[in-house]
Kinemage of the C-alpha trace (Angstrom):
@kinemage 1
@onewidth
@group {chain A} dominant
@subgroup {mainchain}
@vectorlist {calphas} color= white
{ca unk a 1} P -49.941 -21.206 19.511
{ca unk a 2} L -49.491 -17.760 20.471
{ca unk a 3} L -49.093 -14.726 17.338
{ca unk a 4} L -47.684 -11.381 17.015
{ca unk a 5} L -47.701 -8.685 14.663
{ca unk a 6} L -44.980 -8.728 11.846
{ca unk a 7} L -43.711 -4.999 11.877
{ca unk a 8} L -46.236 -2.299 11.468
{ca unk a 9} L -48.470 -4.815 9.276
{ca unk a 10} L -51.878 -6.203 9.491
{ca unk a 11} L -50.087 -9.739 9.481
{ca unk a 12} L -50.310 -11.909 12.837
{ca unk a 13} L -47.230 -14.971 12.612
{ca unk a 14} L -47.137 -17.439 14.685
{ca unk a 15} L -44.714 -17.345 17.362
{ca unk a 16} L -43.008 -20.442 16.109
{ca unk a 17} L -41.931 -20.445 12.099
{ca unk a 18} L -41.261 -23.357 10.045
{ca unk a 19} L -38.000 -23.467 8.147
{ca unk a 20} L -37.056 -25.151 5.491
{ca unk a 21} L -33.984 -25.527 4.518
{ca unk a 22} L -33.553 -28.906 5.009
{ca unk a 23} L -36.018 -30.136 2.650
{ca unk a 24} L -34.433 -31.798 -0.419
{ca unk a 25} L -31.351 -32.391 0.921
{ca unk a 26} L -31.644 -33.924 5.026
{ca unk a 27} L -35.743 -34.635 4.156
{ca unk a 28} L -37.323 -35.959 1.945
{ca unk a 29} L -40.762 -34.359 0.084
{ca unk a 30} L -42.645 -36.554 1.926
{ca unk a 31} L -40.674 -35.832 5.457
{ca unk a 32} L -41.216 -32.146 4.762
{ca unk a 33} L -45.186 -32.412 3.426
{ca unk a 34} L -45.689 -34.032 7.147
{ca unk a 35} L -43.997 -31.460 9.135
{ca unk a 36} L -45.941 -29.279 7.198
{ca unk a 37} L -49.276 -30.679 7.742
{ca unk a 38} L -48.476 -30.634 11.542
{ca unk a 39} L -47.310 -27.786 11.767
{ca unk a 40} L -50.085 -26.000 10.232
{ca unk a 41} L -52.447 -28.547 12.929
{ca unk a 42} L -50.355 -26.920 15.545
{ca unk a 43} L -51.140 -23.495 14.221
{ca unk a 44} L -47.981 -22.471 12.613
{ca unk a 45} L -48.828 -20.247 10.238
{ca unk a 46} L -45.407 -18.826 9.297
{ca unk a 47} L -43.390 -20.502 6.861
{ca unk a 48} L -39.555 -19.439 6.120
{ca unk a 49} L -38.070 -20.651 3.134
{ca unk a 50} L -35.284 -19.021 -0.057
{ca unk a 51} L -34.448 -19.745 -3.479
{ca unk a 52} L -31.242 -20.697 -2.486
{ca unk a 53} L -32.564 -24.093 -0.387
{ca unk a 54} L -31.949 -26.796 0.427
{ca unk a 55} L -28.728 -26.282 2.918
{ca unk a 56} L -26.174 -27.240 1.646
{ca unk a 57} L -26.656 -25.537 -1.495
{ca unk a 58} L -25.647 -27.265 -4.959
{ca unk a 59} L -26.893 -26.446 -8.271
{ca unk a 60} L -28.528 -29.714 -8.752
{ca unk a 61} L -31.003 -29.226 -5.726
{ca unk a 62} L -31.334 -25.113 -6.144
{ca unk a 63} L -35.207 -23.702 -5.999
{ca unk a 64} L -35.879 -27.488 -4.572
{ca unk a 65} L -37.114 -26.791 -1.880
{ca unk a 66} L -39.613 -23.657 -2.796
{ca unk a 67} L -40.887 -26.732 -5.084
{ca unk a 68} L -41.773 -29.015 -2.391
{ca unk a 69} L -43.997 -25.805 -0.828
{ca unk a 70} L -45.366 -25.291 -4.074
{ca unk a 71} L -46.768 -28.892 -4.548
{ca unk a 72} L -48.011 -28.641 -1.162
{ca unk a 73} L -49.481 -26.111 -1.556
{ca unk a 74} L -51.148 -27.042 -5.118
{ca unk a 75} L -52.348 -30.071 -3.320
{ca unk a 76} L -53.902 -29.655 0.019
{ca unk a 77} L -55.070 -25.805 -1.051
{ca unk a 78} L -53.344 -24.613 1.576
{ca unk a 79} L -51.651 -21.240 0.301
{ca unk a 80} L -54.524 -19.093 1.773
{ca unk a 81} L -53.336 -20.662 5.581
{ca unk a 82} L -49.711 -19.841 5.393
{ca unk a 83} L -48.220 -16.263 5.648
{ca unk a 84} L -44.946 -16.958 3.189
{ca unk a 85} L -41.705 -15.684 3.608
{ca unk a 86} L -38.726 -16.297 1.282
{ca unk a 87} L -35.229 -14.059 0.049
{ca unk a 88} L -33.075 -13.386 -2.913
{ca unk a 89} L -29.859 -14.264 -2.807
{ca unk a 90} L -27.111 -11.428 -3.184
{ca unk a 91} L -23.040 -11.584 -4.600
{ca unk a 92} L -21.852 -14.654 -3.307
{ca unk a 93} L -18.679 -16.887 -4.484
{ca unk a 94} L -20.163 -19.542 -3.666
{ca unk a 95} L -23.618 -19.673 -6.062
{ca unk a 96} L -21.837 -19.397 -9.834
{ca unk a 97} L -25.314 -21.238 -11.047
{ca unk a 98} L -27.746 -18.571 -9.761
{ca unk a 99} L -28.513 -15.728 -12.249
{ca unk a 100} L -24.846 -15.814 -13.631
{ca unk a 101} L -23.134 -15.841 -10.063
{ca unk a 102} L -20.810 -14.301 -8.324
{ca unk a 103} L -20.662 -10.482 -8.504
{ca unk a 104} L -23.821 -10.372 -10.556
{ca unk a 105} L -26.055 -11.329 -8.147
{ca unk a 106} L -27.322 -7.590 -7.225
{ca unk a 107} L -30.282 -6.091 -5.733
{ca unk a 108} L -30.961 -4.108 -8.983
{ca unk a 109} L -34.291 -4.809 -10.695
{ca unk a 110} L -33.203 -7.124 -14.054
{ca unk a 111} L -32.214 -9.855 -10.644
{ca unk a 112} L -35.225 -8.906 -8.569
{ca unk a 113} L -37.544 -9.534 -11.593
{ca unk a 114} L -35.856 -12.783 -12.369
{ca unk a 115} L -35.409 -13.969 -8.750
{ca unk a 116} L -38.969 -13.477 -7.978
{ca unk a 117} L -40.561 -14.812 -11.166
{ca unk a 118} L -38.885 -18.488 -10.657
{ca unk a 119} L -39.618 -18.162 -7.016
{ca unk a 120} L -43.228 -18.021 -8.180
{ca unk a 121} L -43.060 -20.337 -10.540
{ca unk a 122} L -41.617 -22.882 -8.024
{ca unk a 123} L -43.883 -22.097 -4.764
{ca unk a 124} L -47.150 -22.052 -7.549
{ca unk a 125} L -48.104 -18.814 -6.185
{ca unk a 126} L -49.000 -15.380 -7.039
{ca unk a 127} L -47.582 -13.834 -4.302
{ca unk a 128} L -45.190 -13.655 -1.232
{ca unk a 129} L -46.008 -12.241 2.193
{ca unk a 130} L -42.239 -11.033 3.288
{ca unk a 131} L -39.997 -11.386 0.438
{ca unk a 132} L -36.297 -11.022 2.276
{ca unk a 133} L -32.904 -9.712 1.397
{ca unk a 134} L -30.901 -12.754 2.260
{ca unk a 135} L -27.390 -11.065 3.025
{ca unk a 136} L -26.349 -8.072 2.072
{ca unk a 137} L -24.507 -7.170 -1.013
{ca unk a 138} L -21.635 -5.116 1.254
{ca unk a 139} L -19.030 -6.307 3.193
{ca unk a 140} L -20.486 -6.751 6.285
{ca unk a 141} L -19.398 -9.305 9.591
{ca unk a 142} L -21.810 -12.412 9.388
{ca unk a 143} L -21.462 -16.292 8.990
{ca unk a 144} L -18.932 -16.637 12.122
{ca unk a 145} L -17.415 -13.614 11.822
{ca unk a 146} L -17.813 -10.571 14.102
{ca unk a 147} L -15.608 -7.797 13.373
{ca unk a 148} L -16.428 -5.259 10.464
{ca unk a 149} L -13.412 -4.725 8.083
{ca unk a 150} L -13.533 -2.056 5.870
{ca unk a 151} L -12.474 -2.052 2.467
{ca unk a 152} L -12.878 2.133 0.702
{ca unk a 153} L -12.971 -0.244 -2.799
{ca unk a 154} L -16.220 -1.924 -1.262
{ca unk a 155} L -18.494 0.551 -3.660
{ca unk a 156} L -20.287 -1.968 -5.621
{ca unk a 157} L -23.825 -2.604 -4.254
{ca unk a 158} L -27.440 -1.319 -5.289
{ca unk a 159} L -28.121 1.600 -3.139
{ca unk a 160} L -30.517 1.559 -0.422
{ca unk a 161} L -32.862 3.507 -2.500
{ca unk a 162} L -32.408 1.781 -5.637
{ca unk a 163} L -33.121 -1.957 -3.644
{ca unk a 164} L -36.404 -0.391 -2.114
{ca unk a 165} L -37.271 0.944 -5.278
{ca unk a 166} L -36.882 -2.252 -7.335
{ca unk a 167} L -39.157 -3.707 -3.904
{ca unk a 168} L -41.468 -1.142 -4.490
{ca unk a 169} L -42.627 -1.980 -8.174
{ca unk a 170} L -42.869 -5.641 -6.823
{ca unk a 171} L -45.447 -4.966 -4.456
{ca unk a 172} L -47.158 -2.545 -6.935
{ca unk a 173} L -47.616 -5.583 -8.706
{ca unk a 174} L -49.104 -7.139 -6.320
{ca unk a 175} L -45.883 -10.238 -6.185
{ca unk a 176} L -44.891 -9.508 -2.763
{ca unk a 177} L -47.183 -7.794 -0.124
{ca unk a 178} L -44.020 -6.896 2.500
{ca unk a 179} L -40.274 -6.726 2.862
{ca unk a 180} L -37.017 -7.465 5.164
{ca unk a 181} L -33.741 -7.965 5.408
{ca unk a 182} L -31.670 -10.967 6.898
{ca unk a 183} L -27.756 -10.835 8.374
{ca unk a 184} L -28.271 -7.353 8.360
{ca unk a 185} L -26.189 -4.357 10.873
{ca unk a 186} L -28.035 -1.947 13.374
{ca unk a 187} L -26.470 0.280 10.799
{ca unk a 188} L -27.768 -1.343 7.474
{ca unk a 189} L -31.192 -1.757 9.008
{ca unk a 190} L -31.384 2.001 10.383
{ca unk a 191} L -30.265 2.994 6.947
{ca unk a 192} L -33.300 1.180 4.909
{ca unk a 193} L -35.411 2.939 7.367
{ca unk a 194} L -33.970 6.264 6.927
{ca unk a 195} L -34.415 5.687 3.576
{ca unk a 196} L -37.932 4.333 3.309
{ca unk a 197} L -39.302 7.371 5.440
{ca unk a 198} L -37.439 10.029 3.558
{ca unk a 199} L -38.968 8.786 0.987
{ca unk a 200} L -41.884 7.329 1.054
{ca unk a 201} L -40.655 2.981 0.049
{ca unk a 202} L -41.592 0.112 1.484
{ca unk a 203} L -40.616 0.080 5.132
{ca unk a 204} L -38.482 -2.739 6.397
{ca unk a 205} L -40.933 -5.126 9.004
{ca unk a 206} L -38.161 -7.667 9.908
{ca unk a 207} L -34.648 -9.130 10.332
{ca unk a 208} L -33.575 -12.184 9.903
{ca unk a 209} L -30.545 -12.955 11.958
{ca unk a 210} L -28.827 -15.630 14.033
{ca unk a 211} L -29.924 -15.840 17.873
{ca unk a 212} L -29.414 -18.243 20.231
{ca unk a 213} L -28.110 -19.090 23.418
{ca unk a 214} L -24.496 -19.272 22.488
{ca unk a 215} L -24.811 -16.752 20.228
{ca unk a 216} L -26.181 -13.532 21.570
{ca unk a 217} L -24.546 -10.833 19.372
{ca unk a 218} L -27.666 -9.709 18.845
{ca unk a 219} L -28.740 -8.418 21.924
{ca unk a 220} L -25.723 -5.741 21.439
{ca unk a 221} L -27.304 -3.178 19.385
{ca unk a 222} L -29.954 -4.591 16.730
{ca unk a 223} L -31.877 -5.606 19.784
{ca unk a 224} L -32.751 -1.607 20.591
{ca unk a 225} L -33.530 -1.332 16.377
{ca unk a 226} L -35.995 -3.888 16.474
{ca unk a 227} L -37.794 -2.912 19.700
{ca unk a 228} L -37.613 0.769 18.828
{ca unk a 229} L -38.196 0.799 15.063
{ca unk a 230} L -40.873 -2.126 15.800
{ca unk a 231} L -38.796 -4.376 13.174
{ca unk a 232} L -38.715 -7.550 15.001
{ca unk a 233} L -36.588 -10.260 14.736
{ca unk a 234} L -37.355 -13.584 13.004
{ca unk a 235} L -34.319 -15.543 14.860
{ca unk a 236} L -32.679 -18.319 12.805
{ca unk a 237} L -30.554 -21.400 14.150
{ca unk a 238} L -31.968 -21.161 17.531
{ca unk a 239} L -30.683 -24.351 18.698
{ca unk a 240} L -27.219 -23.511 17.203
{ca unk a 241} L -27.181 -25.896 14.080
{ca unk a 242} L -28.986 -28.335 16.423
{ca unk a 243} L -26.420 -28.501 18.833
{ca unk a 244} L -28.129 -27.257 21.566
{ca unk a 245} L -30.573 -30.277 21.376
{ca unk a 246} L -27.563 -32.662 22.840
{ca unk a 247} L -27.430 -34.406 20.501
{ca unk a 248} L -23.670 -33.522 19.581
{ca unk a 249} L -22.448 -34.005 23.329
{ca unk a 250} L -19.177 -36.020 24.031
{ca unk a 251} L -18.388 -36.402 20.077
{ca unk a 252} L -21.713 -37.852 18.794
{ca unk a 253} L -22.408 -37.924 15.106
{ca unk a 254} L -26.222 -39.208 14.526
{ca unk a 255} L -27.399 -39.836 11.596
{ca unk a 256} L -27.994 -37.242 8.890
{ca unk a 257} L -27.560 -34.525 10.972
{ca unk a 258} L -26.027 -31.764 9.531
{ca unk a 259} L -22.601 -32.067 11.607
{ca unk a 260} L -22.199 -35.442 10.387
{ca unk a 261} L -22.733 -34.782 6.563
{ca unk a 262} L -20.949 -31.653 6.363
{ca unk a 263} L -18.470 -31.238 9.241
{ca unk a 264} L -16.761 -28.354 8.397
{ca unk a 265} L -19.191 -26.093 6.385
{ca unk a 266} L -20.901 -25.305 9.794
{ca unk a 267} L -17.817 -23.929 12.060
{ca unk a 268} L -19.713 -21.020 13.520
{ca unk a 269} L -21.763 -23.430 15.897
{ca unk a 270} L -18.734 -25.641 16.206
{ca unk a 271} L -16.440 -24.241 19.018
{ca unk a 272} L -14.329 -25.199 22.327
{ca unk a 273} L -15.849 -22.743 23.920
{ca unk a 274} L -19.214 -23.301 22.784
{ca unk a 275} L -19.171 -27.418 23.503
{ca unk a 276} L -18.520 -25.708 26.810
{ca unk a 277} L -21.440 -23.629 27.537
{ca unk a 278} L -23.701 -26.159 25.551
{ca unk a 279} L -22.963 -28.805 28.026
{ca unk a 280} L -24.063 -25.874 30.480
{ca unk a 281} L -27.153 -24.998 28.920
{ca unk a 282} L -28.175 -29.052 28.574
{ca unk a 283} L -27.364 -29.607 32.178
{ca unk a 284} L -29.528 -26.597 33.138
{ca unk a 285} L -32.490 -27.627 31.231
{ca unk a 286} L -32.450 -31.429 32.087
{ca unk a 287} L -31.900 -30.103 35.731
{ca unk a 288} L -35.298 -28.489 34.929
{ca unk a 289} L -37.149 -31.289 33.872
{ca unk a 290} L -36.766 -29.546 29.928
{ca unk a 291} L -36.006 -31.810 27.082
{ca unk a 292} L -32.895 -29.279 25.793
{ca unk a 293} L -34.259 -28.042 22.487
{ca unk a 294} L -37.506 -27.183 24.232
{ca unk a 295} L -35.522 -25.326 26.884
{ca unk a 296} L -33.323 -23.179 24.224
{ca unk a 297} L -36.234 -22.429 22.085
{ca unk a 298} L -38.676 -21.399 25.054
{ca unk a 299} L -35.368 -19.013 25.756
{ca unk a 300} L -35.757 -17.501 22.393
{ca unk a 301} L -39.471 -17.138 22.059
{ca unk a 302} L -40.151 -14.704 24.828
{ca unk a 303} L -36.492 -12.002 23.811
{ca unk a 304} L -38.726 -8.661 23.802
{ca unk a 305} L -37.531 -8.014 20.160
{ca unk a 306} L -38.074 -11.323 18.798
{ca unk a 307} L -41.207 -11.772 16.372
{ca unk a 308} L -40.831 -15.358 15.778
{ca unk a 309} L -38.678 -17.797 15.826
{ca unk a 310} L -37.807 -20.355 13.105
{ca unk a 311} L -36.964 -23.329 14.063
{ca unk a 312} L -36.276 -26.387 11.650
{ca unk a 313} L -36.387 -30.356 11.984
{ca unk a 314} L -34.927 -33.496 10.533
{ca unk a 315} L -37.558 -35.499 12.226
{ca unk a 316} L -40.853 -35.463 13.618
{ca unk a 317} L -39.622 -35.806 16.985
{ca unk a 318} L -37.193 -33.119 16.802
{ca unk a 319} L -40.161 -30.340 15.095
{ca unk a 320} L -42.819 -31.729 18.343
{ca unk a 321} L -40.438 -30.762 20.675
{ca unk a 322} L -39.133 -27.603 19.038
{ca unk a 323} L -42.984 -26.586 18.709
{ca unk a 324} L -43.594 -27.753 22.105
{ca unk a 325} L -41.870 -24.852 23.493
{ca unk a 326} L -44.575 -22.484 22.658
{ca unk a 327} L -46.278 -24.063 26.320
{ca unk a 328} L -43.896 -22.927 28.236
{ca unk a 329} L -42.646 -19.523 30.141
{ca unk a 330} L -39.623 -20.189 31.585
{ca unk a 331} L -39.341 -19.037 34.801
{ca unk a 332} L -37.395 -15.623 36.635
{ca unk a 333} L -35.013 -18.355 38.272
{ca unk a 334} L -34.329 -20.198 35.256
{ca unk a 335} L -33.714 -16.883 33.449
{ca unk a 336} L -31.383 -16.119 36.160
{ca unk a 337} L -29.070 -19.559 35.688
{ca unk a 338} L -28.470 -18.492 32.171
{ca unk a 339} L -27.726 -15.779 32.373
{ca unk a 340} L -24.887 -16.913 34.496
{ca unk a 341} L -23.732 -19.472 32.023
{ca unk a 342} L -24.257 -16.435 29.528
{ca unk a 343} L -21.612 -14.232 31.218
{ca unk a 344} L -19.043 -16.564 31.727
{ca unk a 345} L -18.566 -16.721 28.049
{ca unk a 346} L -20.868 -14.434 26.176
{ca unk a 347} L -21.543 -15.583 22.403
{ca unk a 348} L -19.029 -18.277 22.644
{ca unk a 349} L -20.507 -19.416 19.060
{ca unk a 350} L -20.583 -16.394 16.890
């Protein structure tokens, strides 16, 4: 396993992260206490989790899967070996059973307090290692869509100042040791900084954003933040909902995959021109010798701004290979063919 430093913090994570959201919905507590145990055998020491798992969310499975951690690590006394992340969920019209829903679900501290006390409770924990802003409370472009449209009655949302505040008094008391953001802008991230510096709050060390092959909007702008500010990125859905694995190719639906149980909840992935370049980026790797998921994921683990990168399994096949791609570089010539594929269509999967 290789490791690299999470921000401006002490903190080395493992190239490779463990997510989670698929525990308690897609696998089982026993599916996820093995990937777990192998992971950590692997030396994955950076597990990525929120209180709003397992995908898809329902109110009968919310906090499940911080539970399944929690028992873990109650069990095997493994808590000291893991360097935790996890988020709060923000307004969302989709989570009416979290902390009354809706348009309450702020940043302010009566949410924090609450949000981080059951997350506690759940992982059997004291404390959290990166505790996350899962989206923000704005209107900002994320979950498939690109363009920012403003809205002057879009007013509502916990200052910057007031959110690292409410972070700060967390830390003081000793339930969360770091902080970052997730589906965040260059301008949103820039703007905790600002704020942090002028003064003197919790510094944002990460951000939690989609990167992939086929999806690249990264690269744009936040790219230069996280190099620059040294707030790396911890890049989610790196195989693009798993469909960069193959497994989807000519119209295949296996098995609990997440396509197959919930067809239309994960568009963003889901594209003409995205089947398009996938079929590319398969080709290329197989060409290669390079199961595909190991080819995509090698891709992601050596961007210049990426800290680690969290990959996520339905099987124990799928999380070998996906950790698998820690061994390998790939190569100036390989780099070269996708970037070709890349420009044909950039981000054909937004």
């Amino acid at each position: 396993m290789r490791y690299r430093k999470l921000g401006i913090t002490d903190l080395d994570v493992s190239v490779i992260c463990l997510g989670t959201m698929t525990w308690g919905e897609q696998n089982s507590k026993e599916d996820a206490i093995q990937q777990m145990d192998y992971s950590l055998d692997r030396g994955v020491n950076f597990f990525d989790t929120a209180e709003i798992y397992p995908v898809m969310p329902r109110q009968e499975t919310y906090g499940r899967t911080e539970e399944i951690i929690g028992d873990w690590f109650q069990k095997k006394k493994t808590r000291d070996k893991v360097i935790l992340a996890s988020k709060i969920a923000s307004k969302s019209i989709s989570f009416e059973w979290i902390r009354g829903g809706s348009k309450t679900l702020r940043f302010d501290k009566k949410n924090m307090n609450l949000a981080i006390e059951k997350s506690l409770k759940r992982l059997k924990t004291d404390y959290i290692d990166l505790y996350q802003l899962h989206w923000p409370q704005r209107n900002v472009p994320s979950f498939g869509n690109l363009d920012f449209e403003y809205d002057p009655n879009d007013n509502d949302w916990t200052s910057f100042e007031e959110t690292l505040e409410n972070l700060q008094e967390l830390i003081k008391e000793g339930k969360i040791r770091y902080v970052g953001v997730s589906n965040e802008t260059p301008w949103g991230v820039m703007k905790f900084l600002e704020t942090s510096e002028k003064r003197k709050l919790p510094r944002i060390m990460s951000i939690q954003n989609v990167y992939s092959m086929v999806n690249r909007v990264f690269d744009i702008a936040n790219s230069e933040v996280s190099i620059r500010e040294k707030c790396g990125l911890l890049a989610y859905s790196p195989l693009a909902g798993g469909r960069l694995s193959g497994k989807y190719i000519k119209n295949k639906n296996p098995k609990n995959a997440r396509y197959t149980l919930w067809p239309r909840r994960f568009s963003r992935h889901h594209t003409k021109r995205g089947e398009k370049a996938i079929a590319a980026y398969v080709k290329l790797a197989e060409s290669y010798g390079f199961a595909p998921a190991t080819f995509a994921n090698a891709f992601v683990n050596d961007r210049p701004f990426v800290t680690s990168n969290i990959i996520g399994a339905t099987s124990m096949d799928q999380l070998k290979e996906d950790i698998d791609s820690i061994d390998h570089v790939l190569s100036e010539d390989m780099l070269k063919e996708i970037q070709k594929i890349h420009l044909l269509d950039p981000n054909p999967c937004v």
